[in-house]
C-alpha positions as CSV (number, residue, x, y, z in Angstrom):
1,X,-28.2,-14.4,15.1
2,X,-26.2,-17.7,13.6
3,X,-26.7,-19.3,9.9
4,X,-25.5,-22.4,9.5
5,X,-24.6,-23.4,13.1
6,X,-22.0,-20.4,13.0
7,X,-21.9,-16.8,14.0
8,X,-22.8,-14.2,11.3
9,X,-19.2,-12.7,10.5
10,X,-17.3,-15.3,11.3
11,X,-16.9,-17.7,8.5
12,X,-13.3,-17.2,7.7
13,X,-12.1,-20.1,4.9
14,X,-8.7,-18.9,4.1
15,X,-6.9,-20.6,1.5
16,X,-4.3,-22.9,3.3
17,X,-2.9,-24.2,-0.2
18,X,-2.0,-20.8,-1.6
19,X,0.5,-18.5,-0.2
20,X,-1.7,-15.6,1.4
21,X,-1.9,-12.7,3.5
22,X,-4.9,-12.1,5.8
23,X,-6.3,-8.7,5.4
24,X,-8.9,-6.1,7.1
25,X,-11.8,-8.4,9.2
26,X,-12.1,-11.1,6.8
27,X,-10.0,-10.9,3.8
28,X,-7.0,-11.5,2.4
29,X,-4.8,-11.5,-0.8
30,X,-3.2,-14.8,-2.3
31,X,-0.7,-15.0,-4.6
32,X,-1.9,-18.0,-7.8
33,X,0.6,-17.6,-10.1
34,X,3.6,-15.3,-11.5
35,X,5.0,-15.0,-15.3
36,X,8.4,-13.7,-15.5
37,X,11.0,-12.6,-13.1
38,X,13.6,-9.3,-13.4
39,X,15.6,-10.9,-16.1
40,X,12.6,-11.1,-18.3
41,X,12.2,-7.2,-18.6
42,X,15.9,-6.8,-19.0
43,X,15.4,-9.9,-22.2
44,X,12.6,-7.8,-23.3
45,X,14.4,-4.7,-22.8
46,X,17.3,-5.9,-25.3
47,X,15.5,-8.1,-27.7
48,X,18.5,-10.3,-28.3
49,X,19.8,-11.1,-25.0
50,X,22.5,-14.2,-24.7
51,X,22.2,-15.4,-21.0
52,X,25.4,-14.8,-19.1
53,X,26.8,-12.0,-21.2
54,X,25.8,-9.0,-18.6
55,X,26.2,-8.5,-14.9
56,X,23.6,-8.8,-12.4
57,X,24.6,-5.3,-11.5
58,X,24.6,-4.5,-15.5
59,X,20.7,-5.9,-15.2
60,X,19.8,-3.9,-12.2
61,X,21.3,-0.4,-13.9
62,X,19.3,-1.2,-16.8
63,X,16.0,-1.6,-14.8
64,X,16.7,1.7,-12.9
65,X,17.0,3.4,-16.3
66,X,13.8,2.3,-17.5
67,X,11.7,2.9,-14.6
68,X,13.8,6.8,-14.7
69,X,12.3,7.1,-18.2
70,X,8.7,5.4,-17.9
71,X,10.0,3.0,-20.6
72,X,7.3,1.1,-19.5
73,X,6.4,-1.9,-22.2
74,X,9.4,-4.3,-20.6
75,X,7.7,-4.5,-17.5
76,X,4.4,-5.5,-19.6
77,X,6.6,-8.9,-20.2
78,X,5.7,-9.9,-16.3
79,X,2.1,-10.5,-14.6
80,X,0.9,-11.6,-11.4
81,X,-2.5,-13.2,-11.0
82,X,-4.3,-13.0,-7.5
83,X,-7.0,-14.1,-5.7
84,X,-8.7,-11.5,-3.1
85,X,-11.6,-11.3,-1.1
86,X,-12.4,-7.8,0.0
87,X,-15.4,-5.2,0.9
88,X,-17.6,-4.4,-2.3
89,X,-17.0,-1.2,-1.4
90,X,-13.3,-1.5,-2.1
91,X,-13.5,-3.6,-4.7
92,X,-15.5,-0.6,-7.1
93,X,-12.3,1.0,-5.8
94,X,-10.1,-1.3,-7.6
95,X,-12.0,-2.3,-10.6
96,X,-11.4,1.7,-12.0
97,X,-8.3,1.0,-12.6
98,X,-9.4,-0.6,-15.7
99,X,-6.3,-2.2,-16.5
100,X,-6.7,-6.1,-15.0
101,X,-8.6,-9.2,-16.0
102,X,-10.7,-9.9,-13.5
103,X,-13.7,-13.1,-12.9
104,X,-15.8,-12.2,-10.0
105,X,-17.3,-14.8,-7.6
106,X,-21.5,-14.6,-8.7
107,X,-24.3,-14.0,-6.5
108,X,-26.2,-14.9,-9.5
109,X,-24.9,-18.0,-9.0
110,X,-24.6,-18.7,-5.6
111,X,-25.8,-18.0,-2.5
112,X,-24.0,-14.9,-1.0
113,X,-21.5,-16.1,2.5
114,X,-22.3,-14.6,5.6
115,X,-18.9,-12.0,5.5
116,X,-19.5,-8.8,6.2
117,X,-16.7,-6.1,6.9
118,X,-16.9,-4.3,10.4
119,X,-14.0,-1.3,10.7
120,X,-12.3,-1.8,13.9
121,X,-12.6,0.8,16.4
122,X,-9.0,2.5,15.1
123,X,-11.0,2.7,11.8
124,X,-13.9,5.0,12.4
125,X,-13.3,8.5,12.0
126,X,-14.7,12.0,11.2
127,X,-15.1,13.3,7.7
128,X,-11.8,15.2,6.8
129,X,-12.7,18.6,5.9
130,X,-9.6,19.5,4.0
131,X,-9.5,16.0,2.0
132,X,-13.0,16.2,1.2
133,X,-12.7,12.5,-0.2
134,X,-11.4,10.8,3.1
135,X,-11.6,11.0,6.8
136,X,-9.3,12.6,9.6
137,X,-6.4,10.9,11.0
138,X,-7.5,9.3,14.3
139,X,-4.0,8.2,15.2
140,X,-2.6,11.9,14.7
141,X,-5.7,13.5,16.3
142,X,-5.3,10.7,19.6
143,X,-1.7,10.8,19.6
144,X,-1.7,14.4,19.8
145,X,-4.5,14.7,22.6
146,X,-3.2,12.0,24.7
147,X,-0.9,12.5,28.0
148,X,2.8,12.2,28.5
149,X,4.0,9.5,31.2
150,X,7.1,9.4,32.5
151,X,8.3,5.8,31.0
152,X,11.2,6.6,28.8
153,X,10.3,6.5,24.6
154,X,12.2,3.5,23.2
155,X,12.1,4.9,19.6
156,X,13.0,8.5,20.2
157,X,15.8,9.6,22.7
158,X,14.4,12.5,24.8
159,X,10.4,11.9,24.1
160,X,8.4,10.9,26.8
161,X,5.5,7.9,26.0
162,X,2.3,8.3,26.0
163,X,1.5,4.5,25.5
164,X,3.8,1.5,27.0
165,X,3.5,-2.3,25.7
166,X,3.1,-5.2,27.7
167,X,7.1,-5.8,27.9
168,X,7.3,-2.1,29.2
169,X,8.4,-0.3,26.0
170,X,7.3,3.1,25.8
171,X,6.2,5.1,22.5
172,X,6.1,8.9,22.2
173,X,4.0,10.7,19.6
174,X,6.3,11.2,17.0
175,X,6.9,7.5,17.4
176,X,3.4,6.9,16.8
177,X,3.3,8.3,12.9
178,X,6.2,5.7,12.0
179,X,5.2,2.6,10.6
180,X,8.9,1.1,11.4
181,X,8.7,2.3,15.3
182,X,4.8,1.0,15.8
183,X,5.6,-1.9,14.5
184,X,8.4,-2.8,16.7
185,X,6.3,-1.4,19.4
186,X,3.5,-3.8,18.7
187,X,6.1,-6.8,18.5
188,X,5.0,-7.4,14.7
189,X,7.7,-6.4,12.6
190,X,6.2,-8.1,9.5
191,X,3.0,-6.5,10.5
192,X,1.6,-4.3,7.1
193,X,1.7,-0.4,8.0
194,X,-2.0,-0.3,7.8
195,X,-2.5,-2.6,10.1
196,X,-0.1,-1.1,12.8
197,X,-1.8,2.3,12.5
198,X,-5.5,0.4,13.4
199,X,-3.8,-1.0,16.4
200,X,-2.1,1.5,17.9
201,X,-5.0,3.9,17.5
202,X,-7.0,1.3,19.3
203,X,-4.7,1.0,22.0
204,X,-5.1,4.8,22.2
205,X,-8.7,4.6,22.6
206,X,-8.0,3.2,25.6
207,X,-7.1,6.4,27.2
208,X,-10.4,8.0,25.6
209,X,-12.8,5.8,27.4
210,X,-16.0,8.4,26.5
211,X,-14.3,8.5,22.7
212,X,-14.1,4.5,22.5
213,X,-17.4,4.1,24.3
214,X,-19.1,6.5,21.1
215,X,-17.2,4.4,18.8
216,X,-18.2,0.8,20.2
217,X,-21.8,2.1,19.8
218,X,-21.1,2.9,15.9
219,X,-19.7,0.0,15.4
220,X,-22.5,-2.3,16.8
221,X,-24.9,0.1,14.2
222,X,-22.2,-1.6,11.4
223,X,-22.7,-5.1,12.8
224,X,-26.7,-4.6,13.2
225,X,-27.1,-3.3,9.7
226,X,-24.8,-6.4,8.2
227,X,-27.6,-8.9,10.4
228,X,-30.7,-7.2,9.1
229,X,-29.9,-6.8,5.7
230,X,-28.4,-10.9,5.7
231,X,-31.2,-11.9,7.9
232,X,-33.6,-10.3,4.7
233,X,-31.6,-12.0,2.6
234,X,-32.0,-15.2,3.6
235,X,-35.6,-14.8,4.2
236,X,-36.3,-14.1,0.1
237,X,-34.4,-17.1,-0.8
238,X,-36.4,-19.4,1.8
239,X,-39.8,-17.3,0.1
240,X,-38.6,-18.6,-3.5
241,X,-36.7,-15.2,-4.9
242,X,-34.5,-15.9,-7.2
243,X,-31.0,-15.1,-6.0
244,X,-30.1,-12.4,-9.0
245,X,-32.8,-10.2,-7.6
246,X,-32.2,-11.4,-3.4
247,X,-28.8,-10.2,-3.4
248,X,-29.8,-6.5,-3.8
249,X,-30.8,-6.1,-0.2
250,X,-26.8,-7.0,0.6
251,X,-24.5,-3.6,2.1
252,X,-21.7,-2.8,0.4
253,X,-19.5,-4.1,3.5
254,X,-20.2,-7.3,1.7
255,X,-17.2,-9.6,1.4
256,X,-16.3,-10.2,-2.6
257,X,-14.1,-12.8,-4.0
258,X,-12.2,-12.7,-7.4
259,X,-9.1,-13.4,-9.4
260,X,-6.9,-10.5,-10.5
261,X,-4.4,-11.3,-13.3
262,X,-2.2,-7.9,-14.5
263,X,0.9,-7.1,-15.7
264,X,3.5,-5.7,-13.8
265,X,3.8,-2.1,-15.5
266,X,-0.1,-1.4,-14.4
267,X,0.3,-3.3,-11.2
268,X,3.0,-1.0,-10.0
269,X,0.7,2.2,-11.2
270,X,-2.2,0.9,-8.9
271,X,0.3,0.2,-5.6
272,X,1.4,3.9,-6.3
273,X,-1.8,5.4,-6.0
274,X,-3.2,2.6,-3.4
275,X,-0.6,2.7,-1.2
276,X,-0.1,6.1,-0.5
277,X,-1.2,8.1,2.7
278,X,-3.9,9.8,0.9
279,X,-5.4,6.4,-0.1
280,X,-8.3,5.0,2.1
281,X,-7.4,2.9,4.7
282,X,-8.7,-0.2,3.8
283,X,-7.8,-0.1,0.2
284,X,-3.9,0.7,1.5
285,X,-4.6,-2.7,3.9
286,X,-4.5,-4.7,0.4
287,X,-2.0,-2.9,-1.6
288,X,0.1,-3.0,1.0
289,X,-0.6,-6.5,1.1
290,X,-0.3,-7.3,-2.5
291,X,3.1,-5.7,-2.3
292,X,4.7,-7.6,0.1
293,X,4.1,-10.6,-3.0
294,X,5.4,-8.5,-5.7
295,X,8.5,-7.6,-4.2
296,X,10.5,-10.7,-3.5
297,X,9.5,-11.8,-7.5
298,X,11.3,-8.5,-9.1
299,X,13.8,-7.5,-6.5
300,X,15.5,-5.2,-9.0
301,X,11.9,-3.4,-10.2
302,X,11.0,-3.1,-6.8
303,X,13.6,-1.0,-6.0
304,X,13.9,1.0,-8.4
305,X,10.1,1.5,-8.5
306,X,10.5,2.6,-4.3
307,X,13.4,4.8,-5.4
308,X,11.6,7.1,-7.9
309,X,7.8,6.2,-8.0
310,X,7.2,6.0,-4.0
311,X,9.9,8.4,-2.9
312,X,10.2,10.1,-6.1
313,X,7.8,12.8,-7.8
314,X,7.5,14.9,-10.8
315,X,7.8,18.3,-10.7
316,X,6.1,21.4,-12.8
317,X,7.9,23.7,-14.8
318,X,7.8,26.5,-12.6
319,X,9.1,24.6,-9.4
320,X,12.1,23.6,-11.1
321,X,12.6,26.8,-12.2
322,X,12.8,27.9,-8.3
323,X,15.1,24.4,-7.9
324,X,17.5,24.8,-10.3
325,X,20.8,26.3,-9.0
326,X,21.1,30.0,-10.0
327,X,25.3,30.0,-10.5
328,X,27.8,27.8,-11.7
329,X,29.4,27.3,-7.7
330,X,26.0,26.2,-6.8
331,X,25.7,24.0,-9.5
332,X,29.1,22.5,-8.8
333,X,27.9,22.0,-5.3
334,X,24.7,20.2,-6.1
335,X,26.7,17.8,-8.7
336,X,29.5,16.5,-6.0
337,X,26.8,16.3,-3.5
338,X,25.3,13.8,-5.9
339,X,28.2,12.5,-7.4
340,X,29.4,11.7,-3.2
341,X,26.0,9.9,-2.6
342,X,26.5,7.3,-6.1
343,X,25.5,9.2,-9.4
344,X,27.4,8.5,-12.1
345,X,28.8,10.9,-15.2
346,X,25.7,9.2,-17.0
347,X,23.1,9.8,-14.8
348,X,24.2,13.1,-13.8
349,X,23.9,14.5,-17.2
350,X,20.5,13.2,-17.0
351,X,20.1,15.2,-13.8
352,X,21.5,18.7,-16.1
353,X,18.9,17.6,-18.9
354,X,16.0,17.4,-16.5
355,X,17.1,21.0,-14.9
356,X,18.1,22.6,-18.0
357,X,21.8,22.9,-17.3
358,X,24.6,22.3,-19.5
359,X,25.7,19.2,-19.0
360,X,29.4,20.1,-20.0
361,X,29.9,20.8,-16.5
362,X,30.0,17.2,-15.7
363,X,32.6,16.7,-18.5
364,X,35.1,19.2,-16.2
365,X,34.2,18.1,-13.3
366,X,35.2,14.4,-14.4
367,X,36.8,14.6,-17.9
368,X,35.7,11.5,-19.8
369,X,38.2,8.4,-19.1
370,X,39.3,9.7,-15.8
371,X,39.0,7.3,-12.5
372,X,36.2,8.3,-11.0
């Protein structure tokens, strides 16, 4: 079927003019505008703020305090305004976060584009019956079922491959669940993480050829529905239907377009939450995308937001009960080992407040005014 003298689903029109990054079958995020920079949470953070009288690494320690504390309202002072196109399905994903100014494009409006998402074949997978939300991990399940060879592993000294690139670099299992190692695998080191996982799990397919043949025939079903539903579409508006009432024969694989304007504080909440493994795939594919905008804009935020939002967590009262160190050798111990790896007297006492322990110990360990 073609509209318009073009195939159905493949009507790409990215936005040349704007820097962007190309995302899932048909969409991608761009980046419009940016207010504010690192040193305009740090201003905000001290109210009166003469330029020049504090260190960059004076402005960075301050940022790593308040994202430590969830003094949040500095980072408030900065917003990013994007435009995206991406699956209605994804987009009701996005829009509960409640916390953005959106303008959607209207199919009240204007006649609906032929886009339509179709999941690659890496995509489609089982319903997870532990993560009753989600669906299983084709790359672990594949990876995990697929045979050794002898080529040598590139990544991991001792592991055999089980899949070799066209430059004969192998990849062993292990390999395979690192976004760092697939991507140097694949060649595309700037490559998102999503997007590594769908590829290498394709290539995997490859040694499934029952499995990929199942899958191919699903994923024409996605591509038929898309047609039919279009195809009815188009045939109300050619009978007269008025385009606010048309549209409701459209799939939710239907591509959306709108801009996205938010400030930084609720931006970094949603890449959190969107960009971690439990996240759907496709939803990761933007975050993961909208990131790699952020972070060059707020170098400073960004890394203190990897350092104890991504990496970090929060723990309840009992597990800290089971972490804290029972004696005061122990405790000793655990304060040199982080002393060794950068903490300072100031942010280890903060370590003795959030475990309950007196923080005097620090004081003997490295009495006030002492070279540290």
């Amino acid at each position: 079927m073609t509209t318009k003298g073009q195939d159905l689903h493949v009507n790409p029109e990215y936005p040349e003019d704007l820097p962007y990054r190309k995302i899932l079958d048909h969409g991608f995020v761009a980046l419009i505008d940016v207010m504010g920079t690192d040193a305009s949470i740090v201003q905000a953070a001290r109210v009166s703020y003469g330029k020049g009288t504090k260190t960059m690494r004076t402005d960075k320690a301050l940022i790593g305090y308040l994202m430590r504390h969830a003094h949040n309202t500095p980072l408030e002072m900065v917003e990013f305004k994007f435009l995206m196109r991406i699956p209605l399905f994804i987009a009701r994903q996005v829009i509960r976060h409640r916390t953005a100014s959106v303008n959607e494009y209207s199919a009240r409006y204007s006649v609906v584009p032929d886009r339509f998402f179709v999941p690659p074949l890496g995509a489609i997978s089982s319903q997870d019956h532990v993560n009753r939300q989600g669906r299983t991990d084709l790359l672990r399940e594949l990876a995990e079922q697929a045979p050794e060879r002898e080529d040598p592993c590139a990544y991991l000294s001792g592991e055999k491959a089980i899949l070799v690139n066209e430059e004969g670099v192998g990849i062993a299992r292990a390999a395979l669940l690192v976004h760092e190692h697939r991507a140097a695998f694949a060649g595309a080191p700037e490559a998102l993480p999503s997007e590594t996982y769908v590829q290498c799990a394709d290539r995997l397919l490859g040694l499934f050829p029952q499995r990929k043949a199942e899958l191919e025939g699903l994923q024409a079903l996605y591509r038929e529905n898309n047609e039919r539903c279009y195809a009815l579409y188009q045939r109300f508006l050619e009978q007269g239907v008025a385009r606010e009432i048309a549209r409701c024969v459209l799939p939710l694989s239907m591509y959306t377009e709108w801009y996205w304007k938010i400030d930084l504080h609720n931006l970094l909440h949603f890449l959190r939450l969107r960009m971690d493994s439990h996240a759907q795939l496709e939803v990761r594919a933007l975050a993961e995308a909208m990131a790699t905008f952020v972070k060059p804009q707020v170098p400073f935020v960004w890394e203190a937001f990897e350092e104890h939002r991504v990496r970090g967590t929060i723990l309840s009262a009992p597990e800290m009960d089971a972490l804290r160190p029972v004696d005061d050798a122990t405790r000793r111990e655990v304060l040199v080992g982080l002393f060794e790896r950068g903490f300072q007297r100031l942010r280890l006492k903060e370590f003795c407040r959030k475990l309950d322990i007196d923080e005097r110990i620090v004081d003997e360990l490295w009495p006030p005014g002492a070279k540290q």
